[in-house]
GULO-379243 format. One record per residue (C-alpha): residue in three letters; residue number from 1; y, x negated, z negated. Coordinates in nm, 4 decimals, decimal comma. Layout:
N
('ALA' NUM (Y X Z))
...
END
This chain:
80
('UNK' 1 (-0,4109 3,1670 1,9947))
('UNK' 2 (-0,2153 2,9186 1,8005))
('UNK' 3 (-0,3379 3,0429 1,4918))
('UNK' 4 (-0,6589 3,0841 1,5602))
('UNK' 5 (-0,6247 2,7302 1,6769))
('UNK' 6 (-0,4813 2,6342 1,3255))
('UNK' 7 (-0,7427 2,7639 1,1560))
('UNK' 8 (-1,0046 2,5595 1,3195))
('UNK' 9 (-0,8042 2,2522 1,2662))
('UNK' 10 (-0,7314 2,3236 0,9224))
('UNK' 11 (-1,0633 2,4603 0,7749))
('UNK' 12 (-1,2400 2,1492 0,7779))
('UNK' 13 (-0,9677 1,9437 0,6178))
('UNK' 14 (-1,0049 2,2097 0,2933))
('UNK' 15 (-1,3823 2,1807 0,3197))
('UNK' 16 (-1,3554 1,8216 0,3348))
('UNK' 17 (-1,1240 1,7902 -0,0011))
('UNK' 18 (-1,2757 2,0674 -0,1963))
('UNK' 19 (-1,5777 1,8601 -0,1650))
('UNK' 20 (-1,4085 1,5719 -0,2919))
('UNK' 21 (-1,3006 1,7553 -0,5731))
('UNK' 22 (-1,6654 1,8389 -0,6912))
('UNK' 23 (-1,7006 1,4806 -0,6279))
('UNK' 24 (-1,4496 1,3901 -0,8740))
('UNK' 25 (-1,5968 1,5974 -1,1545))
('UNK' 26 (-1,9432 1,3806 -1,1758))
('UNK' 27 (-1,9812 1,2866 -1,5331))
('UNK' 28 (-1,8843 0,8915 -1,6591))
('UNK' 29 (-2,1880 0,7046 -1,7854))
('UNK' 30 (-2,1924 0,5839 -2,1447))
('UNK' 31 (-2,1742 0,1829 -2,1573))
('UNK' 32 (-2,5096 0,1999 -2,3481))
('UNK' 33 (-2,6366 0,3584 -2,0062))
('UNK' 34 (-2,5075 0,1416 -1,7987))
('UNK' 35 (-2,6255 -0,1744 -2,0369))
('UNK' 36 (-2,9706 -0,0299 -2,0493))
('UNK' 37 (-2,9469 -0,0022 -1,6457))
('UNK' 38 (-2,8493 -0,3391 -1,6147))
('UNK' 39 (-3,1363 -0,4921 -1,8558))
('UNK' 40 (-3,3893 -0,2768 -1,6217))
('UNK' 41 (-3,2131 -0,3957 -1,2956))
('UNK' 42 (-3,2453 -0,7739 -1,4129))
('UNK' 43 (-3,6213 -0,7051 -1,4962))
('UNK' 44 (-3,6337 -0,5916 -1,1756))
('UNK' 45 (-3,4409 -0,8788 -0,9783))
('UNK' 46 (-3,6429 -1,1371 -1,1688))
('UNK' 47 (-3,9874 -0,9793 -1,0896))
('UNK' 48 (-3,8593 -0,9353 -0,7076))
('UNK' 49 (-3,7694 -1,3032 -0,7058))
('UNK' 50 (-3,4073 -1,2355 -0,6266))
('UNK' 51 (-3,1921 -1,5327 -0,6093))
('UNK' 52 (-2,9373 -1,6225 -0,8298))
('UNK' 53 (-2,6155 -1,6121 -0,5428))
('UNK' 54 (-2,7976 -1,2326 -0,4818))
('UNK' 55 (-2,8431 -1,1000 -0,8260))
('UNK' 56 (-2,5173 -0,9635 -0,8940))
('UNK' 57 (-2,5272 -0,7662 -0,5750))
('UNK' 58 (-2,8686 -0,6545 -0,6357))
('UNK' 59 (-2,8092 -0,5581 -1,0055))
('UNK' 60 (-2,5251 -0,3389 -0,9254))
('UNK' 61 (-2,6621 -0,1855 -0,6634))
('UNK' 62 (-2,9574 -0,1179 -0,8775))
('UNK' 63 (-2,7481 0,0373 -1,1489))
('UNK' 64 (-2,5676 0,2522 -0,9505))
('UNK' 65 (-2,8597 0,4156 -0,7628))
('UNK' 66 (-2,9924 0,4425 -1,0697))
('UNK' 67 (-2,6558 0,6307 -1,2103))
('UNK' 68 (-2,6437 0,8151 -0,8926))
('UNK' 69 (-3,0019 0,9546 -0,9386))
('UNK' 70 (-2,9034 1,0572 -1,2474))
('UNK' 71 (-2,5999 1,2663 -1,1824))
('UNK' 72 (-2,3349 0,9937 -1,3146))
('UNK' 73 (-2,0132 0,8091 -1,1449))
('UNK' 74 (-2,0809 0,4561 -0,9834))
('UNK' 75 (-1,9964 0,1599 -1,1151))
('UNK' 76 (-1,7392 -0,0826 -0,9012))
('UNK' 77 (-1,9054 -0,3813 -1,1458))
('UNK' 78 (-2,1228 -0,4683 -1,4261))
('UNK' 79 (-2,1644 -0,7569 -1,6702))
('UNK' 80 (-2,5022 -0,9705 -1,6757))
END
């Protein structure tokens, strides 16, 4: 019973980090990527009328969905 017990416990733990693993293998973007991402995102931000306190925020979050979508790591920041 104890075992069996275990084993329930324990199984989704390894799950859990072999998945993080695969995680962990997602290719880096080049920086030309990423600059080209960033131009686009701007583009974007200006023709949404995002404000200048918000455009960071928005930029990055563009570039990184758009990284995501792509099969690439996030970014934690960018340069505008």
């Amino acid at each position: 019973m104890k075992k069996a017990l275990l084993a329930l416990i324990v199984a989704p733990l390894f799950a859990v980090s072999a998945t993080y693993a695969v995680a962990d293998d997602t290719p880096t973007a080049s920086a030309e990527m990423i600059k080209e991402y960033t131009e686009m995102c701007v583009n974007w931000a200006k023709d949404d009328d995002v404000s200048n306190e918000e455009l960071n925020a928005y930029v990055l979050k563009c570039v990184n969905d758009e990284l995501e979508s792509e099969g690439y790591k996030k970014v934690s920041s960018i340069k505008i």
